[in-house]
BALO-311050 format. One record per residue (C-alpha): residue number from 1; residue in one letter; z, x, y. Coordinates in nm, 4 decimals, decimal comma. Example, Ala and Ser with C-alpha at 12.3 -4.5 7.8 and 13.67 -1.06 7.14 Angstrom:
REM BALO-311050
<site num="1" residuo="a" c3="0,7800" c1="1,2300" c2="-0,4500"/>
<site num="2" residuo="s" c3="0,7140" c1="1,3670" c2="-0,1060"/>
This chain:
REM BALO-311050
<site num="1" residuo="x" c3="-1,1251" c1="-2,3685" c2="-0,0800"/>
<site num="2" residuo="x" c3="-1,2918" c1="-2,0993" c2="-0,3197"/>
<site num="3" residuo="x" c3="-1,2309" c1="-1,7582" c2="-0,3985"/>
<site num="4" residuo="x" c3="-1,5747" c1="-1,6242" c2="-0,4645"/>
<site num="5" residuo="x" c3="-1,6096" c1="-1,3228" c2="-0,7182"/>
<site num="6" residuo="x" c3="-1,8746" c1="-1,0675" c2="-0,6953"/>
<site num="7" residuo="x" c3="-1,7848" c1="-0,7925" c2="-1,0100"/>
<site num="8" residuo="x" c3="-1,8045" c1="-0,4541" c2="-0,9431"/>
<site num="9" residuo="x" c3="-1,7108" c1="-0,1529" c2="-1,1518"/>
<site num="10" residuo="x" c3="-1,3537" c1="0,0029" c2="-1,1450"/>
<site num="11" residuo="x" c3="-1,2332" c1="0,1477" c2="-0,8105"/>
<site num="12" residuo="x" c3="-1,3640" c1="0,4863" c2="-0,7626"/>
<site num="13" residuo="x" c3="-1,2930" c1="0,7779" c2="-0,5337"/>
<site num="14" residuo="x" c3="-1,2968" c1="0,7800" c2="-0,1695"/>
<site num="15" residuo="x" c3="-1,5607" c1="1,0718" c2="-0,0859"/>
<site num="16" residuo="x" c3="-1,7409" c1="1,1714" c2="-0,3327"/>
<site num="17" residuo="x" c3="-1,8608" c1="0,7944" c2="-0,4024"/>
<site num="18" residuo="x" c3="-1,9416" c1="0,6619" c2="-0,1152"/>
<site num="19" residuo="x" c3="-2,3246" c1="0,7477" c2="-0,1618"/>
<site num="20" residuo="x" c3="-2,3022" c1="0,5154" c2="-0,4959"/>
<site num="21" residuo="x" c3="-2,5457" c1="0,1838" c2="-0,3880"/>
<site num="22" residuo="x" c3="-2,4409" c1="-0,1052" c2="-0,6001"/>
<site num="23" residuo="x" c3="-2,6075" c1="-0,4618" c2="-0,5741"/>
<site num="24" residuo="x" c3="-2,3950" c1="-0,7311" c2="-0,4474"/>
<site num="25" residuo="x" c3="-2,4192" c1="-1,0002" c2="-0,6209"/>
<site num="26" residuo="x" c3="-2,3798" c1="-1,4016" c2="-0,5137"/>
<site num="27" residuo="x" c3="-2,2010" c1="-1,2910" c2="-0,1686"/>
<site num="28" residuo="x" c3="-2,4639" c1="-1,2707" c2="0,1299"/>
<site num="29" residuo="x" c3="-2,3812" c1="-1,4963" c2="0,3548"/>
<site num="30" residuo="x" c3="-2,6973" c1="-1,4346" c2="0,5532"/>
<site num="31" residuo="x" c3="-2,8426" c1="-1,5878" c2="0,2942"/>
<site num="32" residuo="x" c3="-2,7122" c1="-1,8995" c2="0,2980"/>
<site num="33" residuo="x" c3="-2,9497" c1="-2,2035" c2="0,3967"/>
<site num="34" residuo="x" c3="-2,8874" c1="-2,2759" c2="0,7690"/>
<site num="35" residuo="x" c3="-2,6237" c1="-2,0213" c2="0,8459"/>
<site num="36" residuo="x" c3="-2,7954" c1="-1,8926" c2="1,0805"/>
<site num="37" residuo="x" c3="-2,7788" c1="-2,1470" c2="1,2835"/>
<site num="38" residuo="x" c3="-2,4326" c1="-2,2715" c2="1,2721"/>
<site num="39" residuo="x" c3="-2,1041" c1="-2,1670" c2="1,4398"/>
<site num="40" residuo="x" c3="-1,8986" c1="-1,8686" c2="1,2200"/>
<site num="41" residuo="x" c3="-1,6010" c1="-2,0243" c2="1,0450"/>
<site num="42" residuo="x" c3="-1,7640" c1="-2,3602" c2="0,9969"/>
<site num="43" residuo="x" c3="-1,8230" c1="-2,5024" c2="0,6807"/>
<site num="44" residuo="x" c3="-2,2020" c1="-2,4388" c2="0,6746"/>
<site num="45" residuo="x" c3="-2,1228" c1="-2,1059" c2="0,7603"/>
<site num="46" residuo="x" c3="-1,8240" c1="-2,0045" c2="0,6692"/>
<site num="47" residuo="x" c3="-1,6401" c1="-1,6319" c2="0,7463"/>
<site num="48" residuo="x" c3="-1,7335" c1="-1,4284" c2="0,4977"/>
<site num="49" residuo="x" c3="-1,3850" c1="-1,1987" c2="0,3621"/>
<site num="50" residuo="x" c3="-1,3914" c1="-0,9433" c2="0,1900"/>
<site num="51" residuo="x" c3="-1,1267" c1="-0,7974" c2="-0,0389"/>
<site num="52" residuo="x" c3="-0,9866" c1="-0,5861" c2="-0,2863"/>
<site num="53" residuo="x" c3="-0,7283" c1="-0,7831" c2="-0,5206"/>
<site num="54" residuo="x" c3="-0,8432" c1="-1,1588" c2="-0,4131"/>
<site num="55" residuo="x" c3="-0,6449" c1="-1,2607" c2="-0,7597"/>
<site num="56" residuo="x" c3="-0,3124" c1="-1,1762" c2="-0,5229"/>
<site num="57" residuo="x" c3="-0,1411" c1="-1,5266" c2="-0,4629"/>
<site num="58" residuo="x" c3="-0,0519" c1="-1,4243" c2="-0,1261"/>
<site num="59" residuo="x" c3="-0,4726" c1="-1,4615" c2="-0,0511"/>
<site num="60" residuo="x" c3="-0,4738" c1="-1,8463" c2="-0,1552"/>
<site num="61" residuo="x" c3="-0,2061" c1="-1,8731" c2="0,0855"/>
<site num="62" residuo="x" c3="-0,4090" c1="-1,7081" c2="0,3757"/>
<site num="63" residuo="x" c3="-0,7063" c1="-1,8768" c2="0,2815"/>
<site num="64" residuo="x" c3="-0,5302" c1="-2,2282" c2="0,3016"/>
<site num="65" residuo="x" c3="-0,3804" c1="-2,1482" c2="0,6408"/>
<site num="66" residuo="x" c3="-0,7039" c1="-1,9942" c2="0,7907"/>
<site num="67" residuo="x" c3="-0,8655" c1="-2,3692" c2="0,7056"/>
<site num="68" residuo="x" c3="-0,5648" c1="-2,5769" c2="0,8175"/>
<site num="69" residuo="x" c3="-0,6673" c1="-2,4412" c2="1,1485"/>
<site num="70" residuo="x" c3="-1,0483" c1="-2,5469" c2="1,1189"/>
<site num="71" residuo="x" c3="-1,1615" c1="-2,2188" c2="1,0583"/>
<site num="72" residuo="x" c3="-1,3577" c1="-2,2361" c2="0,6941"/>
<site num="73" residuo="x" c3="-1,3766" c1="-1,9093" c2="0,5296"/>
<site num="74" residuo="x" c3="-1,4532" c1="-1,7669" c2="0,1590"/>
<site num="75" residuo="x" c3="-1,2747" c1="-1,4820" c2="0,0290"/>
<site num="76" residuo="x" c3="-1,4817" c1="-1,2494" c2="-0,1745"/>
<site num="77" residuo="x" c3="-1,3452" c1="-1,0018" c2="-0,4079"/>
<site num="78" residuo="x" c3="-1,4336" c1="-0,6350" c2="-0,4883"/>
<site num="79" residuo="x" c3="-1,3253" c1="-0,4368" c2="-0,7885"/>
<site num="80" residuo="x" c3="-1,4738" c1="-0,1419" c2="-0,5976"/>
<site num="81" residuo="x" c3="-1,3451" c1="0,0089" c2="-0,2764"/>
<site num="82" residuo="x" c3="-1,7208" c1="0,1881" c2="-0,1922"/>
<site num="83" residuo="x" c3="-1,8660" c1="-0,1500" c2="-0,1516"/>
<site num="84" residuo="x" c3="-1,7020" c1="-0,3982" c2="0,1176"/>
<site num="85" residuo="x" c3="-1,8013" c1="-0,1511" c2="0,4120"/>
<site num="86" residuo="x" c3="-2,1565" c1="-0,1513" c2="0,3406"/>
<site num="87" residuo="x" c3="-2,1482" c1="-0,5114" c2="0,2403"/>
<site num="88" residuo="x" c3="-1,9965" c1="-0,5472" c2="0,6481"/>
<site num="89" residuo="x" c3="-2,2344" c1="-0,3256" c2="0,8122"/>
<site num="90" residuo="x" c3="-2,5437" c1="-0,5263" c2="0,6301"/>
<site num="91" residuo="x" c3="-2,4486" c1="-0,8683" c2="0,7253"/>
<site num="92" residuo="x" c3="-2,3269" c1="-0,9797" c2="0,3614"/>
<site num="93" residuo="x" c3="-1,9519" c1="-1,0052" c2="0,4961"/>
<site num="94" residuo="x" c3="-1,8431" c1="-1,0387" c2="0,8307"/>
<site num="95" residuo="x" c3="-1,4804" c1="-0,8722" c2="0,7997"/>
<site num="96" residuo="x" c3="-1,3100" c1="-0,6856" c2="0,5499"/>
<site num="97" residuo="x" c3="-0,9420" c1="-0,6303" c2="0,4486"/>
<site num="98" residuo="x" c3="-0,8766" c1="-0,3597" c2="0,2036"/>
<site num="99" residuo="x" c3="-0,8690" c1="0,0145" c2="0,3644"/>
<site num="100" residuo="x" c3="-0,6696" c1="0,2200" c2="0,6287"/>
<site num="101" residuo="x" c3="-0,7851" c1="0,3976" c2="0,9078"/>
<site num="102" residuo="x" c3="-0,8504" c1="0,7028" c2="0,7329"/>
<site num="103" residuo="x" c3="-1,0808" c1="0,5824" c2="0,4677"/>
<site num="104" residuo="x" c3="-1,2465" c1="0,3783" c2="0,7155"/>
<site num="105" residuo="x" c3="-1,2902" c1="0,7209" c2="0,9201"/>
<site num="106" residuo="x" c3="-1,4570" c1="0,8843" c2="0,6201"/>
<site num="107" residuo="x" c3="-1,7117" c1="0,5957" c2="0,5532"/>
<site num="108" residuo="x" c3="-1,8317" c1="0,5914" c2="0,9287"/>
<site num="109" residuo="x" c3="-1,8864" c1="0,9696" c2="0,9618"/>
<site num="110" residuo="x" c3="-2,0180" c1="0,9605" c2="0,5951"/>
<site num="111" residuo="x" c3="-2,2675" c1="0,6781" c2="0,6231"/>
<site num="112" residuo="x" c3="-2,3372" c1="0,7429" c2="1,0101"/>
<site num="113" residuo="x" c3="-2,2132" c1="0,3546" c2="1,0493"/>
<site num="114" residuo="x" c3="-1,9604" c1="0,2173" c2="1,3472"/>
<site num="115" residuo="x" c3="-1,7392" c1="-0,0414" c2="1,1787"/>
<site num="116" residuo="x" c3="-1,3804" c1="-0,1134" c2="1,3595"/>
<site num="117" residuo="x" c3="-1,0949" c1="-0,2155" c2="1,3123"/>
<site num="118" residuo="x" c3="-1,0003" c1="-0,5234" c2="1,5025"/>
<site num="119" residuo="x" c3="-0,6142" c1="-0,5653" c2="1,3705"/>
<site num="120" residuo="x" c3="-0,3500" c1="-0,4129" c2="1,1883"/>
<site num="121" residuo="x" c3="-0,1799" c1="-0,5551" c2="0,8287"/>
<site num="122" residuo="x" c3="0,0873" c1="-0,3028" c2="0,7037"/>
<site num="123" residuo="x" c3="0,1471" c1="0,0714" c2="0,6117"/>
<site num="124" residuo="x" c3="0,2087" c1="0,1494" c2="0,2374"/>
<site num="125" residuo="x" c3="0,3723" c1="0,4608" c2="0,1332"/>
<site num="126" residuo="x" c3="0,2253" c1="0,6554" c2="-0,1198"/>
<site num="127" residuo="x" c3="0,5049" c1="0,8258" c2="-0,3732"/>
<site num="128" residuo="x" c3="0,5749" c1="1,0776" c2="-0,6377"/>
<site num="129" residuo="x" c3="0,7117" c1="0,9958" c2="-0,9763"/>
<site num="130" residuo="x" c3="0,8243" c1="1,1557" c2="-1,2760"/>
<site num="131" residuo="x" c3="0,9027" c1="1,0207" c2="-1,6266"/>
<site num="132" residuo="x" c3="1,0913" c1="1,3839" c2="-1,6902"/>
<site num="133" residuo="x" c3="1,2695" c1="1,4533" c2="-1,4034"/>
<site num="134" residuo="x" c3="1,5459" c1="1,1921" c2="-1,1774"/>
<site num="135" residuo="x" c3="1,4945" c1="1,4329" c2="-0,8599"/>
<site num="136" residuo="x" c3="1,2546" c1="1,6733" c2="-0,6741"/>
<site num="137" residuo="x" c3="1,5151" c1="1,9504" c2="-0,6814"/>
<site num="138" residuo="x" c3="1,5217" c1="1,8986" c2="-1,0981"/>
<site num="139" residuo="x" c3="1,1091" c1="2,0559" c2="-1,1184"/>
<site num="140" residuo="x" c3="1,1195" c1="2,3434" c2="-1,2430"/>
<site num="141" residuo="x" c3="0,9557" c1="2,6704" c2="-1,0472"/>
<site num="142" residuo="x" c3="0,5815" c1="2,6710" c2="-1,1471"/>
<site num="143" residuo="x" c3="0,5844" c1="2,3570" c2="-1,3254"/>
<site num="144" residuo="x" c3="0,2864" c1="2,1065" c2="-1,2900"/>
<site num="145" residuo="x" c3="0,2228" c1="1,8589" c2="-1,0360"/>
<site num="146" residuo="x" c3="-0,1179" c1="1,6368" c2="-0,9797"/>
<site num="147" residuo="x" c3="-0,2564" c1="1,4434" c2="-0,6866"/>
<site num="148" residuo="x" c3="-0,5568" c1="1,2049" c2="-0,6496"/>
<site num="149" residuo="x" c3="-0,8574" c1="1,3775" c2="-0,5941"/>
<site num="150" residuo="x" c3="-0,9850" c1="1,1497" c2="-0,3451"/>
<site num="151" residuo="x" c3="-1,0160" c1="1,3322" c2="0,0938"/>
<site num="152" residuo="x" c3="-0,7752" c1="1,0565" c2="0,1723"/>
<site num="153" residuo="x" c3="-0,5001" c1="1,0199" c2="-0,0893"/>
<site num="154" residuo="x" c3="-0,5429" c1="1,4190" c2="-0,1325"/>
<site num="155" residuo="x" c3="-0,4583" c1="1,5361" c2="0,1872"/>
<site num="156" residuo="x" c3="-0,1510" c1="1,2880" c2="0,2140"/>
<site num="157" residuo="x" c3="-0,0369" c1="1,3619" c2="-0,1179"/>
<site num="158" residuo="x" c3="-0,0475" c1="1,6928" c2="-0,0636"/>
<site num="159" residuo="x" c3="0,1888" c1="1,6556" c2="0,2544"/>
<site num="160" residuo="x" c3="0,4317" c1="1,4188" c2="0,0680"/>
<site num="161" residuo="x" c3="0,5059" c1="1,7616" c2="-0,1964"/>
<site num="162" residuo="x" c3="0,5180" c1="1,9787" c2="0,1167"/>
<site num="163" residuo="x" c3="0,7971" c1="1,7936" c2="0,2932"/>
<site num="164" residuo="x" c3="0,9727" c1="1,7671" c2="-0,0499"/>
<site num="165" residuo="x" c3="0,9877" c1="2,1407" c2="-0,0156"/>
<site num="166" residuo="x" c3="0,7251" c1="2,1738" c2="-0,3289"/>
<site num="167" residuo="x" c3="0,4292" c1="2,3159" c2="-0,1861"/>
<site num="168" residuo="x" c3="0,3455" c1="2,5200" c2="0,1527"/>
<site num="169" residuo="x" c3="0,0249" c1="2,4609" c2="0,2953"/>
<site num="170" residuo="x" c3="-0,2071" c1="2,6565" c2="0,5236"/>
<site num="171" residuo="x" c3="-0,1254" c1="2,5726" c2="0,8682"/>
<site num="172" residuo="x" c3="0,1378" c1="2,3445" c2="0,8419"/>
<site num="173" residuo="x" c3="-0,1337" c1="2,0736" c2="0,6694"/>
<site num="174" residuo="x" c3="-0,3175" c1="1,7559" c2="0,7899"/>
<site num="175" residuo="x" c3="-0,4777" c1="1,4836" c2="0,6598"/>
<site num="176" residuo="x" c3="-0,7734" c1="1,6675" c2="0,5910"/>
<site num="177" residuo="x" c3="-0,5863" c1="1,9236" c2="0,3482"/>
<site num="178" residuo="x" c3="-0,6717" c1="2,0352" c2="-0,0264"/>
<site num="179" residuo="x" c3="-0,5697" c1="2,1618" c2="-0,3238"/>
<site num="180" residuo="x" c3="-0,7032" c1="2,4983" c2="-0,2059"/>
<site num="181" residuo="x" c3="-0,4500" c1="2,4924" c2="0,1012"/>
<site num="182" residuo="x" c3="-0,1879" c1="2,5410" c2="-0,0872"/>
<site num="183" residuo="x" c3="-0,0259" c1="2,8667" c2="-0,0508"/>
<site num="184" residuo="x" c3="0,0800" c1="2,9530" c2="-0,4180"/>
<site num="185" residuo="x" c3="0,3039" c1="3,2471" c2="-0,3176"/>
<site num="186" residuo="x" c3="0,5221" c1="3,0155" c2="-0,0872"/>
<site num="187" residuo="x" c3="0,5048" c1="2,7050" c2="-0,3553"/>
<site num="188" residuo="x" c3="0,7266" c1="2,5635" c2="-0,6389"/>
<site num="189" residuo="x" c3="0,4705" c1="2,4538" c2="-0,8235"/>
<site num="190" residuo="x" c3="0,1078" c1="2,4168" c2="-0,8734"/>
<site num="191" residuo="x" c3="-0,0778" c1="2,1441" c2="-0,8124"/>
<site num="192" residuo="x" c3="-0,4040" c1="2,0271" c2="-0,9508"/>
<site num="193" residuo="x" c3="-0,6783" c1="1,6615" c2="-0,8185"/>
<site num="194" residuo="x" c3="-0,7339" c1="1,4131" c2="-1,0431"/>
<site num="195" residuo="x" c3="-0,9051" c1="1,0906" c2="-1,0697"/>
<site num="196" residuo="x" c3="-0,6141" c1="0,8708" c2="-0,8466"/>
<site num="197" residuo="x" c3="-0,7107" c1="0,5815" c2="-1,1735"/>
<site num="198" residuo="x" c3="-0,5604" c1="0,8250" c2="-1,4095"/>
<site num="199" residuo="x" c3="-0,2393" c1="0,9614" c2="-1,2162"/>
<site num="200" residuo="x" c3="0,0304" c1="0,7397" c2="-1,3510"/>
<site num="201" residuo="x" c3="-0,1320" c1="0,7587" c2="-1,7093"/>
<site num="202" residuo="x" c3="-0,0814" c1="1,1583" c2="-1,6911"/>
<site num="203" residuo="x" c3="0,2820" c1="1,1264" c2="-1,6249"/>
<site num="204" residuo="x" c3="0,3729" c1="1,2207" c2="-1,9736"/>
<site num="205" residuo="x" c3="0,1862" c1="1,5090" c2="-1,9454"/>
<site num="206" residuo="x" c3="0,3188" c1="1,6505" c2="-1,6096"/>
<site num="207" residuo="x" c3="0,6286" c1="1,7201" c2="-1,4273"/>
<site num="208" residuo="x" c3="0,5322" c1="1,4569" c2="-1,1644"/>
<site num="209" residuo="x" c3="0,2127" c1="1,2836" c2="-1,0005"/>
<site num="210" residuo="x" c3="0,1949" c1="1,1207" c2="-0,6820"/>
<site num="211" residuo="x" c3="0,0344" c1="0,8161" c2="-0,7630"/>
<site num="212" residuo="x" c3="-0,0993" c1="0,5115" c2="-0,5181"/>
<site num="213" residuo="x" c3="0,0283" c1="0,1940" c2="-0,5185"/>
<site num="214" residuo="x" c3="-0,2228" c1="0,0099" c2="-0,6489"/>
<site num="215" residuo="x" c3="-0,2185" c1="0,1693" c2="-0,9621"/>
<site num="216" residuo="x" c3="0,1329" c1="0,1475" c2="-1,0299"/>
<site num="217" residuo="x" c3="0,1846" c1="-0,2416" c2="-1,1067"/>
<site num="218" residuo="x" c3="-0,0841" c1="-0,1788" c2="-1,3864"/>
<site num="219" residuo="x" c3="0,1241" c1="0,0961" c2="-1,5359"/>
<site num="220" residuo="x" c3="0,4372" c1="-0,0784" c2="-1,5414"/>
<site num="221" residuo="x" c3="0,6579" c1="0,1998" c2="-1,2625"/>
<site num="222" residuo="x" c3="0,8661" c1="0,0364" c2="-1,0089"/>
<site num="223" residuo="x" c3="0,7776" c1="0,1842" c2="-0,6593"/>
<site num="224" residuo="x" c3="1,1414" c1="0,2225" c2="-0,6155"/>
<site num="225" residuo="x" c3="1,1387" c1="0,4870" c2="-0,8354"/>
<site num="226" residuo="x" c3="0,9341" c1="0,7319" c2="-0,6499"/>
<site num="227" residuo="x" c3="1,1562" c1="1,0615" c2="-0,5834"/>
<site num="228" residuo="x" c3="1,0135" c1="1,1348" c2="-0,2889"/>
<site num="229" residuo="x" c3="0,7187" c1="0,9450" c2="-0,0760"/>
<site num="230" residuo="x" c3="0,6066" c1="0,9394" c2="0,3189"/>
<site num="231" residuo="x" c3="0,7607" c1="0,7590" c2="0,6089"/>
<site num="232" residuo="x" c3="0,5664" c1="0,4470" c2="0,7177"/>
<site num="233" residuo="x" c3="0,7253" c1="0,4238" c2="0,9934"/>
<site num="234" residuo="x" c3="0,6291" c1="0,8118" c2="1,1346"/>
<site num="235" residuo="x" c3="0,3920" c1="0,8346" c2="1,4180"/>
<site num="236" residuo="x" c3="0,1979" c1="1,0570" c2="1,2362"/>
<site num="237" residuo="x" c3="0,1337" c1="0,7599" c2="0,9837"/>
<site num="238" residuo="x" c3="-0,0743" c1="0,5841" c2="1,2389"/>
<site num="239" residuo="x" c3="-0,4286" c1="0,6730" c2="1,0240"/>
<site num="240" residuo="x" c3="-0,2186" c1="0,5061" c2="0,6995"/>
<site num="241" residuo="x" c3="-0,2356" c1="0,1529" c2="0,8567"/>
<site num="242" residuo="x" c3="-0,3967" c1="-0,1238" c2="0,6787"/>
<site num="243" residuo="x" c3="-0,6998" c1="-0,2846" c2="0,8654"/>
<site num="244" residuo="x" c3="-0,8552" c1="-0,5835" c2="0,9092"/>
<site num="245" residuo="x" c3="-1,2619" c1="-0,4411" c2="1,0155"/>
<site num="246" residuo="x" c3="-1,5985" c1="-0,5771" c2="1,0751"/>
<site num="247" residuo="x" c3="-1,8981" c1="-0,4458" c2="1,2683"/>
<site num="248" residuo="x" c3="-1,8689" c1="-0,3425" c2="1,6433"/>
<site num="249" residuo="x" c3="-2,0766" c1="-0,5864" c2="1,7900"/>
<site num="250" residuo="x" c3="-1,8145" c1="-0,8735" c2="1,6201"/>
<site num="251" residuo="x" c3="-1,5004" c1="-0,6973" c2="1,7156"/>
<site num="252" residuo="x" c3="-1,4473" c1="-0,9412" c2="1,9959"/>
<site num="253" residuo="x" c3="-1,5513" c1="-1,2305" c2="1,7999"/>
<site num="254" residuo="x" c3="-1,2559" c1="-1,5259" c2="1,8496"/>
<site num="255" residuo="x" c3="-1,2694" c1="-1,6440" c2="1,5147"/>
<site num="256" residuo="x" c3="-1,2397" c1="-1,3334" c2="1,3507"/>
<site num="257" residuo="x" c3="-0,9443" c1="-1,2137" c2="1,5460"/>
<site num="258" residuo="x" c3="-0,8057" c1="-1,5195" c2="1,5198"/>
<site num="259" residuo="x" c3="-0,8057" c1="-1,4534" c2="1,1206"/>
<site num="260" residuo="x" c3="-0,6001" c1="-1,1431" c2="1,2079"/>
<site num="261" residuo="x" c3="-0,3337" c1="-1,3280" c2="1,4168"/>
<site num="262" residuo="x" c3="-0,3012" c1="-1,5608" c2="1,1065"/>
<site num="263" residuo="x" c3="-0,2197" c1="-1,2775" c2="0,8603"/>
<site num="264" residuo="x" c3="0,0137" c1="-1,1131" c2="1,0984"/>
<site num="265" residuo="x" c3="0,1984" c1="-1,4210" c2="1,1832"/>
<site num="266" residuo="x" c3="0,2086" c1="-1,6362" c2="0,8610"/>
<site num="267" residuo="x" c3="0,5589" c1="-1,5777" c2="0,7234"/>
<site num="268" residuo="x" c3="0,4842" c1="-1,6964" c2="0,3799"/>
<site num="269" residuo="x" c3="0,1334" c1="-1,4621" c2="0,3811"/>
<site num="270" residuo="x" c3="0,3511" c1="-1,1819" c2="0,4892"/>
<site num="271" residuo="x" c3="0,6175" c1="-1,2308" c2="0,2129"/>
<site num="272" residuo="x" c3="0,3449" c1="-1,2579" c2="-0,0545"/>
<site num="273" residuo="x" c3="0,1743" c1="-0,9412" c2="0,0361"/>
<site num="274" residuo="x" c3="0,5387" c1="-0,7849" c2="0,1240"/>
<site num="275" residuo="x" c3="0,5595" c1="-0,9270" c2="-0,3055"/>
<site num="276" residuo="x" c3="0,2246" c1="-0,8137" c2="-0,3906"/>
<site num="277" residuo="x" c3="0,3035" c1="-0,4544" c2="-0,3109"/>
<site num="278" residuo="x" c3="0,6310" c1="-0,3893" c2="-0,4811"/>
<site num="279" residuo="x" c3="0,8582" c1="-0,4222" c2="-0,1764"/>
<site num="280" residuo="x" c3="0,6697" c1="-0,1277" c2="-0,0111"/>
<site num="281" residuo="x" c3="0,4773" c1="-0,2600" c2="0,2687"/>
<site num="282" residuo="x" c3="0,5817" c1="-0,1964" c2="0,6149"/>
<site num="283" residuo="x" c3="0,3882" c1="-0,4787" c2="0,8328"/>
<site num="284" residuo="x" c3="0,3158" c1="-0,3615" c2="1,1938"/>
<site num="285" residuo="x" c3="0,0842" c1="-0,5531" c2="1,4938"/>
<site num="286" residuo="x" c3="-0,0568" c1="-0,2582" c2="1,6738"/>
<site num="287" residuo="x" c3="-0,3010" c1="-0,3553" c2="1,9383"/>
<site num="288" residuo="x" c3="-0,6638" c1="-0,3089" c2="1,7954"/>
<site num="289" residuo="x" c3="-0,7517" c1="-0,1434" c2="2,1046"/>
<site num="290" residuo="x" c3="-0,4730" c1="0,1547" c2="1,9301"/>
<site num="291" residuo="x" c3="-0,6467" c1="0,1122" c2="1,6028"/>
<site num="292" residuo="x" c3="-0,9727" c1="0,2088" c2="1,7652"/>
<site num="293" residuo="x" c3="-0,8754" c1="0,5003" c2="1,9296"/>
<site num="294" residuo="x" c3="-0,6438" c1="0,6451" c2="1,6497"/>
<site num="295" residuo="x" c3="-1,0420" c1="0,5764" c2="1,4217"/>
<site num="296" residuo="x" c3="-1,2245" c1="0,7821" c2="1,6941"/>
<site num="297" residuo="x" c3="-0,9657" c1="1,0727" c2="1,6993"/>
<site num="298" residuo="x" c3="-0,9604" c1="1,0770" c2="1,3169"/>
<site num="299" residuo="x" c3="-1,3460" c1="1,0658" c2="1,2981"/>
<site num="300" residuo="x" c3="-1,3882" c1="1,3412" c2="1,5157"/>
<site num="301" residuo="x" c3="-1,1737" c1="1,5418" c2="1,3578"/>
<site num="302" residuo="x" c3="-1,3962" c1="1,5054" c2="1,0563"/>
<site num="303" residuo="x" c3="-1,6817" c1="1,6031" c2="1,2105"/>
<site num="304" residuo="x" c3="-1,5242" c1="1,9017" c2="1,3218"/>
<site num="305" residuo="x" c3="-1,4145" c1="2,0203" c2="0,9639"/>
C-alpha cells in the first residue's frame, strides 16, 4: 500500500480559483511504464485516487480494503481543492473523492468539462458559531456576521442565517445567492464574504461566522457547538452530497464503482470518516443515476444566472 503525496498550496476558493493551473507533480498515472496496457486496478496500473485529507486514518482503512479485494489502487493527496478535477479530466487520476455536487457543478460549467459523479459518500452540514454569543436569538440587531466568500459555501451560508431568522434574502434565496441578496431593511444583521480559511480565525472579531468543517478541527471548535447549521437530511440538500467522480466515459467502469460500493459499505471506513468529521457526517447511497441528474439541474441553473 502507499499513500502518494503530490503538495499543493493551501485550499483556495471555489470560483474565483478555478482558472489557477498548477503542475502536478509525481501523480500521472498515464505516465507510468506499461499502464497503458494493463487492466485498471492492477498492480501495474493501479486506480489512481484522488483526495483531499489522505493523512485521515479512515483512508488507510479504505485503501487496505479496496486491495483485499484485488483491486490495487494509490491514493493521492491534494492540499488544494482547484486541482483533483483537472487532474481527472486529463488522465492523471481516474476518480476523485473530495467535493459535492455543487462545486462539482461550478467546475464543469466553469472549465466547459463533463466529469460525474458515479456514487454518493455523506452530507456535511455547514454551521454558525460564536465565541460571544450561546444562541442566535442573543446577536444583537445590526451586529456583524461573515460567510465564506466562495459561490458554493456563500450561497448556503447565506441560507443557514436566513432560516435562523438573521437575514432575508431576495426571493426567498438559492444556492446561487450573495452577499448582495440580502435585504438589509428586513435583516438582523449585516453580513460580509471572507476567505472560508480565515472564518473561524475572525471569530473574536465578530458576532458569529459560519465556518466549514474542514476548517474547524484546525481551530480547535467542536462542531457541536454550532448555534444554528442546515439539515442534511432536507431534500433540498441533495447538491450538498459528497461524491465519488471521474470522467464520463469511466462512469460505468466496474472497478471504479466497485471502489464506491466499498466506501459505502465498509463499516469501519464509515466510522472513521463518521470520526474524521466531528460526528457531522450524514452517510447516504443515492443511486448515481440521482447524482447525475441533481449535477445537470444544478449546472443548468448556472448557466442560466
Amino acid at each position: 500500500m502507499s499513500v502518494r503525496t503530490a503538495r499543493h498550496s493551501r485550499p483556495l476558493a471555489l470560483a474565483g480559483a478555478l482558472g489557477i493551473a498548477v503542475t502536478l507533480v509525481g501523480c500521472s498515472a498515464a505516465s507510468d511504464a506499461g499502464a497503458g496496457d494493463a487492466a485498471l486496478g492492477t498492480p501495474e496500473n493501479p486506480v489512481q485516487l484522488g483526495v483531499v485529507g489522505a493523512a485521515e486514518p479512515y483512508w488507510s482503512v479504505y485503501e487496505e480494503a479496496v486491495e483485499a479485494e484485488g483491486i490495487a489502487l494509490e491514493i493521492v493527496d491534494f492540499t488544494d481543492y482547484n486541482q483533483p478535477n483537472p487532474a481527472t479530466s486529463e488522465g492523471e487520476l481516474d476518480i476523485n473523492q473530495f467535493q459535492h455536487i455543487i462545486y462539482l457543478a461550478n467546475y464543469n460549467v466553469q472549465a466547459g468539462d463533463d466529469l460525474q459523479p458515479i456514487g454518493s459518500t455523506a452530507t456535511y452540514p455547514i454551521g454558525l458559531y460564536s465565541q460571544q454569543y450561546d444562541s442566535v436569538d442573543e446577536i444583537p440587531d445590526g451586529a456583524e456576521v461573515i460567510v465564506p466568500n466562495d459561490d458554493t459555501n456563500q450561497a448556503r451560508g447565506l441560507l443557514v442565517l436566513q432560516s435562523a431568522g438573521l437575514i432575508a434574502l431576495e426571493d426567498g434565496g438559492s444556492p446561487y445567492s450573495t452577499v448582495d441578496d440580502v435585504i438589509e431593511e428586513e435583516s438582523r444583521v449585516s453580513v460580509s464574504a471572507v476567505d472560508a480559511a480565515i472564518t473561524a480565525t475572525s471569530l473574536p472579531d465578530v458576532a458569529a461566522a459560519i465556518i466549514n468543517n474542514d476548517f474547524l478541527t484546525d481551530a480547535g471548535i467542536d462542531p457541536a457547538d454550532a448555534i444554528a447549521q442546515d439539515d442534511p437530511t432536507d431534500p433540498s440538500a441533495q447538491p450538498y452530497i459528497n461524491i465519488f467522480a471521474t470522467t464520463a466515459e469511466n462512469a460505468d467502469d466496474e472497478v471504479l464503482n466497485r471502489l464506491v460500493e466499498i466506501y459505502q459499505t465498509n463499516e469501519d471506513v464509515q466510522a472513521g470518516a463518521l470520526e474524521a468529521s466531528g460526528g457531522t457526517g450524514v452517510f447516504v447511497q443515492t443511486p448515481k443515476e440521482e447524482l447525475q441528474e441533481s449535477l445537470a439541474a444544478v449546472q443548468e441553473a448556472l448557466q442560466q444566472q
